[in-house]
Short mmCIF file of the C-alpha atoms (twelve columns), coordinates in Angstrom:
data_MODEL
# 
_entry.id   MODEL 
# 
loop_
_atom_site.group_PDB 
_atom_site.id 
_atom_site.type_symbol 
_atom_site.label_atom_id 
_atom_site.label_alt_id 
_atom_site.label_comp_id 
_atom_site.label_asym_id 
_atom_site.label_seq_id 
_atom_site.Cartn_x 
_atom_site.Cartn_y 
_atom_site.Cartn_z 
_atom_site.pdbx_PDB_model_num 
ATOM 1   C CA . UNK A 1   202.141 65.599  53.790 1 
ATOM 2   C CA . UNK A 2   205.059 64.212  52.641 1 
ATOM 3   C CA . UNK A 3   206.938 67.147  53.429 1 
ATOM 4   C CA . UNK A 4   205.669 67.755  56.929 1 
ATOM 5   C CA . UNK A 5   206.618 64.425  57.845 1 
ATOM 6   C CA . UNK A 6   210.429 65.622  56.648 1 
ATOM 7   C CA . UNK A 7   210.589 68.718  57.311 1 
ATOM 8   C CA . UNK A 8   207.548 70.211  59.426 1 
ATOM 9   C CA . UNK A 9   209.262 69.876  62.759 1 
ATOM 10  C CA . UNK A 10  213.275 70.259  61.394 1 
ATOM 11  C CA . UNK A 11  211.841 73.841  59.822 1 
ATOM 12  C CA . UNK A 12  209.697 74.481  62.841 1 
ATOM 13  C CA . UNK A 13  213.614 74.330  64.912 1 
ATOM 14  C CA . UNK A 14  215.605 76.169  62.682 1 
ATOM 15  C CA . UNK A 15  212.943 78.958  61.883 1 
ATOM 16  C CA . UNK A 16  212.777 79.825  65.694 1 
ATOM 17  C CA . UNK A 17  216.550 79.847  65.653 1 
ATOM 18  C CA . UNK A 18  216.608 82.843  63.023 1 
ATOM 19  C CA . UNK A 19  214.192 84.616  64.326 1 
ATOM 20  C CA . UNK A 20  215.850 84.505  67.902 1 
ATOM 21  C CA . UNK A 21  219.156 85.109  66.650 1 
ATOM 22  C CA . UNK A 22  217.925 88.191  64.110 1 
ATOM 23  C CA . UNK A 23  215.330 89.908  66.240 1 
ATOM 24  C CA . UNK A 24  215.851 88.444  69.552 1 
ATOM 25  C CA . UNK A 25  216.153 92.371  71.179 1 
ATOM 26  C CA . UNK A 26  212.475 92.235  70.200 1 
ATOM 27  C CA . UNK A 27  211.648 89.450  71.995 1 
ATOM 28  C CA . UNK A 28  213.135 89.836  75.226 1 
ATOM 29  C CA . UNK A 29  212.255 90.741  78.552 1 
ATOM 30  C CA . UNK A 30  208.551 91.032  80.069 1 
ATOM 31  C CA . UNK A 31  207.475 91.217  76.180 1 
ATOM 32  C CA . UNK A 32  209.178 88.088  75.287 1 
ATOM 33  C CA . UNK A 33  207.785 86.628  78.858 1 
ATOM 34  C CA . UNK A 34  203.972 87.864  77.657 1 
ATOM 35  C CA . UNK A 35  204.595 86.576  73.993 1 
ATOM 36  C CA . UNK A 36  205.669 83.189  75.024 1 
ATOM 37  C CA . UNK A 37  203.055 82.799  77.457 1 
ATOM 38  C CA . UNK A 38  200.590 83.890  74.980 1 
ATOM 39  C CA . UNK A 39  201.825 81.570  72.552 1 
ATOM 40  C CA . UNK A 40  202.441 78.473  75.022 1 
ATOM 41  C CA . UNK A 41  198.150 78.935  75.645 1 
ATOM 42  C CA . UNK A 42  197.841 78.148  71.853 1 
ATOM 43  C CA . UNK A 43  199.991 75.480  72.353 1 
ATOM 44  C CA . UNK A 44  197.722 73.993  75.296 1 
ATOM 45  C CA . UNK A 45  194.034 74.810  73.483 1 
ATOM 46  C CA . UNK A 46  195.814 72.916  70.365 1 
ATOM 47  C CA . UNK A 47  196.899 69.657  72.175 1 
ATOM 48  C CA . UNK A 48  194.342 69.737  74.532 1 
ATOM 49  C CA . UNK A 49  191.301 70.251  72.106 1 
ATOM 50  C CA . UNK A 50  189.854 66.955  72.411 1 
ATOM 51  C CA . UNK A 51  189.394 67.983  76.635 1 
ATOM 52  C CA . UNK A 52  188.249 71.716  75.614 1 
ATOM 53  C CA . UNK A 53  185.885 70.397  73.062 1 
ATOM 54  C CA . UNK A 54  184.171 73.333  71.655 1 
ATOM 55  C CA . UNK A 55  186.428 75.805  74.014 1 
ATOM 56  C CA . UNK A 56  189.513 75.149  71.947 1 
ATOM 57  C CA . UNK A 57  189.574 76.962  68.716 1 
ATOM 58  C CA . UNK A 58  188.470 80.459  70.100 1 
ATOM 59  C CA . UNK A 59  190.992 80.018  72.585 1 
ATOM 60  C CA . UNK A 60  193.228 80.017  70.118 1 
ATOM 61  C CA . UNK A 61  191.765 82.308  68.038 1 
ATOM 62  C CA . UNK A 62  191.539 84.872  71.140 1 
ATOM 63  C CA . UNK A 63  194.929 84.246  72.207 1 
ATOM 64  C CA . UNK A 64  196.680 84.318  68.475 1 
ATOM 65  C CA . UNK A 65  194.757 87.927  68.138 1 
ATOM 66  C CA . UNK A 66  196.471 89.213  71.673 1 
ATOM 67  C CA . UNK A 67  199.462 88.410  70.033 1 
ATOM 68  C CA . UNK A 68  198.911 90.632  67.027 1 
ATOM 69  C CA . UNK A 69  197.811 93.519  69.754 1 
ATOM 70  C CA . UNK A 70  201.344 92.757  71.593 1 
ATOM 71  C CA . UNK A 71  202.956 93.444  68.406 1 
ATOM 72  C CA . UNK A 72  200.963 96.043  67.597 1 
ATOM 73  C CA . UNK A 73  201.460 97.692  70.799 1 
ATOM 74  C CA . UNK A 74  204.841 97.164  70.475 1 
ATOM 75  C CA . UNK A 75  205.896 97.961  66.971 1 
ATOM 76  C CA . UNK A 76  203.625 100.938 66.410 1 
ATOM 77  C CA . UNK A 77  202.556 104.409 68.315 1 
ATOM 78  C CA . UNK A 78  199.373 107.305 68.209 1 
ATOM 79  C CA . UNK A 79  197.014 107.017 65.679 1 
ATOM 80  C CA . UNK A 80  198.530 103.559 63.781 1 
ATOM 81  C CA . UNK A 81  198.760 101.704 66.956 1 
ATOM 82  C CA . UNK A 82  194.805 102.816 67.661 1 
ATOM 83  C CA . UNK A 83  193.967 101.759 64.016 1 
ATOM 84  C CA . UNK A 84  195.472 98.414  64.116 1 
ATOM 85  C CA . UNK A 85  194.011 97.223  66.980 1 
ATOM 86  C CA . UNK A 86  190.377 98.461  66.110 1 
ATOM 87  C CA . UNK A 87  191.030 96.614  63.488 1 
ATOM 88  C CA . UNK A 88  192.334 93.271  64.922 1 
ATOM 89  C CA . UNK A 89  189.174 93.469  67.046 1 
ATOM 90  C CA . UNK A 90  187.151 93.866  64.040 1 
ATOM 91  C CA . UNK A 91  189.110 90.925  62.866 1 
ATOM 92  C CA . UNK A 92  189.069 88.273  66.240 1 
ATOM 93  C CA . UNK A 93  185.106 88.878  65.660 1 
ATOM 94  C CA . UNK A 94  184.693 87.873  61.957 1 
ATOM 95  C CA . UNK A 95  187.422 84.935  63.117 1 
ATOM 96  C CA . UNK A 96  185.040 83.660  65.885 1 
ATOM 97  C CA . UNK A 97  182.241 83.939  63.311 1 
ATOM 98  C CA . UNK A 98  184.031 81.720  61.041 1 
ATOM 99  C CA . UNK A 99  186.916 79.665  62.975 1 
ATOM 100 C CA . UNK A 100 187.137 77.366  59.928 1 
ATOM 101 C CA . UNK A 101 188.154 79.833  57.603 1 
ATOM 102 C CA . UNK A 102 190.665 80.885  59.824 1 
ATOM 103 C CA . UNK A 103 192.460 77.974  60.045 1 
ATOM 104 C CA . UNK A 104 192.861 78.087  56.470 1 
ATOM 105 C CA . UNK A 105 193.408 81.638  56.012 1 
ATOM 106 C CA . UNK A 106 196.199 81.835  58.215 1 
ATOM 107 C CA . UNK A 107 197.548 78.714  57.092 1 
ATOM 108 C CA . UNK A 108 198.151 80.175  53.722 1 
ATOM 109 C CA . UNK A 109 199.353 83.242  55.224 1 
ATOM 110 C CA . UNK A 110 202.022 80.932  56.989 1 
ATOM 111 C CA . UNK A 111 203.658 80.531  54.131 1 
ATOM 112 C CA . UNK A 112 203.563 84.056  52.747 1 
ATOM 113 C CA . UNK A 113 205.970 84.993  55.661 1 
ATOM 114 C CA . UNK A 114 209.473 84.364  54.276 1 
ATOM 115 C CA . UNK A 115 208.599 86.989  51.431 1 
ATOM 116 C CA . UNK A 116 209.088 89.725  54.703 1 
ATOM 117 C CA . UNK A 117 211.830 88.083  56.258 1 
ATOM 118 C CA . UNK A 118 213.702 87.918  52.908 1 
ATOM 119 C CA . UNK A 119 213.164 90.716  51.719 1 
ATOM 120 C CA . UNK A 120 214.563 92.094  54.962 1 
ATOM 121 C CA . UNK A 121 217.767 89.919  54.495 1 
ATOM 122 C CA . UNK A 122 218.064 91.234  50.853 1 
ATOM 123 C CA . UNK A 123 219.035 94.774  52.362 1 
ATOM 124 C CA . UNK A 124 222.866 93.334  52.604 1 
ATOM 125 C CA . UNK A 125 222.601 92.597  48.803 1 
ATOM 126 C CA . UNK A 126 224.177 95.764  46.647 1 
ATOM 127 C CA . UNK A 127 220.928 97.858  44.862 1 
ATOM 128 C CA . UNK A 128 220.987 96.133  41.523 1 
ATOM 129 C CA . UNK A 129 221.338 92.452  43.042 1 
ATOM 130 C CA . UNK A 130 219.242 92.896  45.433 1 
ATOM 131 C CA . UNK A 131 215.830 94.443  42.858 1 
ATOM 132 C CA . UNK A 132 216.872 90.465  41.227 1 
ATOM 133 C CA . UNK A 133 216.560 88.833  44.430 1 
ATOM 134 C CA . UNK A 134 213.725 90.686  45.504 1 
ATOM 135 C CA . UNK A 135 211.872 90.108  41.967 1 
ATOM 136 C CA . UNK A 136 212.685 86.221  42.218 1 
ATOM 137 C CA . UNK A 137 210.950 86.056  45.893 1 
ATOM 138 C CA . UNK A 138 207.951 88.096  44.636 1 
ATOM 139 C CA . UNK A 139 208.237 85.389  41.727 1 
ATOM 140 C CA . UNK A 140 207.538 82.550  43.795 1 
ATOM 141 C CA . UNK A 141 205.448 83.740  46.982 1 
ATOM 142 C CA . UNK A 142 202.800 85.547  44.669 1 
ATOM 143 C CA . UNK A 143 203.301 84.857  40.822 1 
ATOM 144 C CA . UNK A 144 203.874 81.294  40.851 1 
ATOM 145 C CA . UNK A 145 200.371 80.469  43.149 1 
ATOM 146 C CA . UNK A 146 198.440 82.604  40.849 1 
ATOM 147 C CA . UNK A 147 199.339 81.181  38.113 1 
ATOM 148 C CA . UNK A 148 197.859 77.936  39.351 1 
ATOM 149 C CA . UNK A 149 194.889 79.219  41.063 1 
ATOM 150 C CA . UNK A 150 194.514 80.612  37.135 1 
ATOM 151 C CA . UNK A 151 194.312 77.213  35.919 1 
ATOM 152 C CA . UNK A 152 197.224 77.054  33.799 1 
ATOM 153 C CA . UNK A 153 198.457 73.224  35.410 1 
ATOM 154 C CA . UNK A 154 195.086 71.956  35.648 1 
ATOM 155 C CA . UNK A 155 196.182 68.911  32.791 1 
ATOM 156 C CA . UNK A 156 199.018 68.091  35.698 1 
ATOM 157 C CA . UNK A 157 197.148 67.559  38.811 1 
ATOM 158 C CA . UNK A 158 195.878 64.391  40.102 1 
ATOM 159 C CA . UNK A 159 193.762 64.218  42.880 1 
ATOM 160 C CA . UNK A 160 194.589 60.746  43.975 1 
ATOM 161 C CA . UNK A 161 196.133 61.279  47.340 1 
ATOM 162 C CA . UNK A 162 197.984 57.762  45.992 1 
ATOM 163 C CA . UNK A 163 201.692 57.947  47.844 1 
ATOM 164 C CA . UNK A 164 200.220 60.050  51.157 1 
ATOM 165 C CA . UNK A 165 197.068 57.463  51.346 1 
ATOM 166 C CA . UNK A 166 199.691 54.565  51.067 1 
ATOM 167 C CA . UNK A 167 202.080 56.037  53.892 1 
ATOM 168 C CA . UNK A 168 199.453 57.315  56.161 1 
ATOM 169 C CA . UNK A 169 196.496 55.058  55.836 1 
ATOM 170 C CA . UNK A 170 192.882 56.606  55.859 1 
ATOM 171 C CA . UNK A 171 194.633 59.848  57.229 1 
ATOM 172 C CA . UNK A 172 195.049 60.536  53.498 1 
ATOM 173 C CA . UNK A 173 190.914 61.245  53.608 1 
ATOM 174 C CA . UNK A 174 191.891 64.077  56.779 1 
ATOM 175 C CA . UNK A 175 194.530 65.296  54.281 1 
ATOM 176 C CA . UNK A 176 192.186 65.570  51.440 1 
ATOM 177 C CA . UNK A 177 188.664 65.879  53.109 1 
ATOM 178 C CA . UNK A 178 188.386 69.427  51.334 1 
ATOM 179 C CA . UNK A 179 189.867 68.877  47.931 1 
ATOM 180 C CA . UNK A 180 190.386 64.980  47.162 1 
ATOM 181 C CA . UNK A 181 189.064 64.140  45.331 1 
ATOM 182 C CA . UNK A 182 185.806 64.959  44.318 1 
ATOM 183 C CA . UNK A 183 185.680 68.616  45.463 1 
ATOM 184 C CA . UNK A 184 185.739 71.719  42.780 1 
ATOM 185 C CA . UNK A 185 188.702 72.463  40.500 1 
ATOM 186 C CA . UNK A 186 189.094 75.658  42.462 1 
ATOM 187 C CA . UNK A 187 189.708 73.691  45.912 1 
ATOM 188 C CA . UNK A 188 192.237 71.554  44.123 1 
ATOM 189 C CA . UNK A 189 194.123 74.609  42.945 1 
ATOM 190 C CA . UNK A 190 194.184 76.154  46.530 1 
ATOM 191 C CA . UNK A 191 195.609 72.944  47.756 1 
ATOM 192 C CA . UNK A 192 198.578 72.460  44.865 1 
ATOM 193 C CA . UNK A 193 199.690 76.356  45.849 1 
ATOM 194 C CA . UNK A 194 199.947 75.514  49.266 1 
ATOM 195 C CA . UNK A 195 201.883 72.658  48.645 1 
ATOM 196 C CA . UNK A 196 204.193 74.631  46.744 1 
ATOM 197 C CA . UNK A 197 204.244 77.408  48.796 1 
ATOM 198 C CA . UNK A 198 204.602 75.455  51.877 1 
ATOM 199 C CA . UNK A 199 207.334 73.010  50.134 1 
ATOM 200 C CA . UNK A 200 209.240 76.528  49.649 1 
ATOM 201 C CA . UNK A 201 208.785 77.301  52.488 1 
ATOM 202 C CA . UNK A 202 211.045 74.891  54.109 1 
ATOM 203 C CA . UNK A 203 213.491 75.515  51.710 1 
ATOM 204 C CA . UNK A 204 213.676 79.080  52.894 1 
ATOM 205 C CA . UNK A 205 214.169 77.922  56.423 1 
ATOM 206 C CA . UNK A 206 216.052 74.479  56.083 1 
ATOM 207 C CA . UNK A 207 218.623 75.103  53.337 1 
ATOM 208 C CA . UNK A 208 218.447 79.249  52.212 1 
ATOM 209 C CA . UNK A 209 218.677 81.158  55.610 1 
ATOM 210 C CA . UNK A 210 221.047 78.621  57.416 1 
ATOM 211 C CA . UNK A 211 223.408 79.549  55.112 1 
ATOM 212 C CA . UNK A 212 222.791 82.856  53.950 1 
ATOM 213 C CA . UNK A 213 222.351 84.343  57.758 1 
ATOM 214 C CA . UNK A 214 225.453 82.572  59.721 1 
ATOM 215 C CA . UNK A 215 225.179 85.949  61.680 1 
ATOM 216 C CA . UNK A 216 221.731 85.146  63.136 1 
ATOM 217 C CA . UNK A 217 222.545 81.806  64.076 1 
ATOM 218 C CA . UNK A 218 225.811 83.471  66.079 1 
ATOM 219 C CA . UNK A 219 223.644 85.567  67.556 1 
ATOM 220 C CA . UNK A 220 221.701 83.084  69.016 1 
ATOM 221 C CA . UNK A 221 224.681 81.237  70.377 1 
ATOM 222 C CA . UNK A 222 226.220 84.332  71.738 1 
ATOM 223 C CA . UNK A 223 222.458 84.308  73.795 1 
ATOM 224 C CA . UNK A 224 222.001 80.865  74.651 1 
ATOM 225 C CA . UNK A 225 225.770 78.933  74.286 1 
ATOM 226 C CA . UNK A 226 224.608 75.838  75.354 1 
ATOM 227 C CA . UNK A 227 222.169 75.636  71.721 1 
ATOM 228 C CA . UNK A 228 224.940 75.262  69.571 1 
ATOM 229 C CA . UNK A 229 224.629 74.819  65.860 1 
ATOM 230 C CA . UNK A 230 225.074 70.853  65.885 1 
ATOM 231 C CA . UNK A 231 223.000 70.584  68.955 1 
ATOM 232 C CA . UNK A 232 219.841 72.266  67.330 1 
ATOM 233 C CA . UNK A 233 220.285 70.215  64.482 1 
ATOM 234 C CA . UNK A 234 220.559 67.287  66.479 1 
ATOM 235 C CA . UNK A 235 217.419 68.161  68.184 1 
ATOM 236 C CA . UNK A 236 215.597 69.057  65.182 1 
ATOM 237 C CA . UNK A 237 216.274 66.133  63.275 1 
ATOM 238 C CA . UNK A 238 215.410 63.811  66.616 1 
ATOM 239 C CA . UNK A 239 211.948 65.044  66.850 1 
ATOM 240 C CA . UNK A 240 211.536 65.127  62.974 1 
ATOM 241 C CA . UNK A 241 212.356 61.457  63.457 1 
ATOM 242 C CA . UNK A 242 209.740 61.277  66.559 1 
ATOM 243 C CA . UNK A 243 206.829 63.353  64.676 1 
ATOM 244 C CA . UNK A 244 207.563 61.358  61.737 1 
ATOM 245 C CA . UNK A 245 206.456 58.481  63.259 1 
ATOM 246 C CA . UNK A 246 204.146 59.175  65.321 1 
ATOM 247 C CA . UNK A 247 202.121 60.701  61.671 1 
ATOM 248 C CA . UNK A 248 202.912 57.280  60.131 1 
ATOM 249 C CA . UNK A 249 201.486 55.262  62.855 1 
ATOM 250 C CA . UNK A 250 198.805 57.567  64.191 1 
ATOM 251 C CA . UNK A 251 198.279 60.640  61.759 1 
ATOM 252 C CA . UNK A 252 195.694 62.380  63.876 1 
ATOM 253 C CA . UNK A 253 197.494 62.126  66.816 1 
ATOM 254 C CA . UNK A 254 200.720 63.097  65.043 1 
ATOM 255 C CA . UNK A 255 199.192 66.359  63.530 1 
ATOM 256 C CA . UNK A 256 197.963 67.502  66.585 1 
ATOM 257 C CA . UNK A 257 201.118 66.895  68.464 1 
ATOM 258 C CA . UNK A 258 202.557 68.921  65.802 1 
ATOM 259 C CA . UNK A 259 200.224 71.678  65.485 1 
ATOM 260 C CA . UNK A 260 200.747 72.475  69.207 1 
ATOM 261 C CA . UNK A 261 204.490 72.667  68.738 1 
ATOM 262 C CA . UNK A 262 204.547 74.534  65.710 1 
ATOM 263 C CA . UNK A 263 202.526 77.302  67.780 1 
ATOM 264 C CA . UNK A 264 205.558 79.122  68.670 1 
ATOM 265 C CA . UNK A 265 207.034 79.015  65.177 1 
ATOM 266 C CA . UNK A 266 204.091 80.497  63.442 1 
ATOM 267 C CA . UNK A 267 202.741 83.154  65.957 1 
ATOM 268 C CA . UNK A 268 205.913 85.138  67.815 1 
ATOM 269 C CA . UNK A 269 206.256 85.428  63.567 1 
ATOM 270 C CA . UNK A 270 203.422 87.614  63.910 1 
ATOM 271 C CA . UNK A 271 205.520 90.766  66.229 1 
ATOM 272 C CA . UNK A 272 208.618 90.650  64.635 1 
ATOM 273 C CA . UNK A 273 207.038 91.387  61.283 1 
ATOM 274 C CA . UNK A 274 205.085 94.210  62.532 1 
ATOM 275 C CA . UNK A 275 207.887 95.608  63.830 1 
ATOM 276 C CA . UNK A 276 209.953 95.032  60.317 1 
ATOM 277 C CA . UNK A 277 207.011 96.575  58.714 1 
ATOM 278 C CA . UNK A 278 206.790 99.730  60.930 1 
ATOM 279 C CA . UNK A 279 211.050 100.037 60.954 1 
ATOM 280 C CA . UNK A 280 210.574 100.142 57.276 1 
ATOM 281 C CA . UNK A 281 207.746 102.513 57.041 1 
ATOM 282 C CA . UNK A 282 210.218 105.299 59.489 1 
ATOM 283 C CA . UNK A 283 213.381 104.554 57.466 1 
ATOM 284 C CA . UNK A 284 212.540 103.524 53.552 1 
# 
């Protein structure tokens, strides 16, 4: 909570920048037009789910599963390309059976995403460098969560929402309606590796890939001039500052406003890595 209120909105900026920047030929002309228009309905059925009522989450669901056949269509030909989709439609049903579990399921594969895109940038890295790298990202992204879903920092946890109940109010309960605090160990455990996954997360896209990848974030200036580097920052830290309190003053309010922006972030993801993952598969 803590570091959504930071960082949600910041990462949300500078993620879309890399992606842009490092795979923008993927996202550009009447594909990029149907992805963003795709994505901008999840945006709408997200902010406007309180007018949809029960419409709203298989909106999105429907319209986050086109976007996985765009990319699909896209990224893969013949038989694979028939596959995927017959699966993905196999996939939008058991969704709509279940929109809950959705949510959380692709939450948590939210933050499994950097593992592709790093690996990707660890290509650059000479052989023996980059198995380290690679190793250290597995580490983290798989290793570390199962370790605590294991059990192993049980002693550690506390499930008093304490410092998130005193900065957001009774917003802590939406926070910790499945886990805090009197829900099963496992639920607890599932909620401490997201928090670490999804705190590593923004360090992946807020300090790592800034820094390591100046070449994406040329790339996107070369494309659009007028979004330089200090400008993005500038606007990423203003609405940081916005979101941030608007989630301190009105935490419902604030999530959804930022789980309708944070559309585009998470799903034109969704393409570009199954077009990484097909580039790969022709050239190992």
């Amino acid at each position: 909570m803590i570091g959504l209120i930071c960082f949600g909105i910041l990462h949300n900026v500078l993620e879309l920048r890399y992606v842009l920047g490092r795979f923008g030929d993927l996202l550009t002309g009447t594909v990029g037009l149907l992805l963003v228009v795709l994505v901008s309905g999840i945006a709408v059925a997200r902010l406007g789910g309180a007018y949809l009522g029960g419409w709203s989450r298989p909106a999105e669901i429907l319209l986050g599963y086109a976007v996985l056949g765009a990319g699909a269509w896209i990224g893969l030909r013949g038989v694979a390309r028939v596959v995927v989709l017959a699966v993905l439609v196999g996939a939008a049903a058991v969704s709509l059976s279940h929109p809950a579990y959705h949510v959380v399921v692709l939450a948590h594969l939210h933050n499994l995403v950097p593992l592709v895109f790093l690996w990707e940038w660890a290509r650059r890295l000479p052989v023996r460098a980059r198995g380290w790298f690679r190793g250290v990202q597995v580490g983290w992204v798989l290793v570390a969560p199962a370790v605590v879903l294991a059990g192993v920092f049980d002693r550690w946890v506390d499930a008093d929402p304490g410092a998130v109940r005193a900065l957001v109010g009774e917003g802590a309960q939406v926070v910790s309606s499945v886990a805090w605090p009197a829900a099963p160990e496992a639920a607890m455990r599932w909620l401490v590796a997201f928090a670490f996954l999804q705190t590593m997360h923004y360090v992946v896209w807020v300090w790592f890939l800034p820094r390591a990848a100046p070449e994406a974030t040329a790339a996107f200036e070369a494309r659009w001039p007028v979004a330089s580097s200090r400008r993005v920052w500038g606007v990423g830290v203003a609405l940081a500052v916005a979101l941030g309190a608007l989630l301190l003053t009105d935490y419902g309010q604030g999530r959804t406003v930022y789980s309708g922006l944070a559309s585009y972030h998470a799903y034109l993801e969704f393409p570009v890595l199954l077009v990484l993952l097909t580039r790969w598969r022709r050239s190992p």
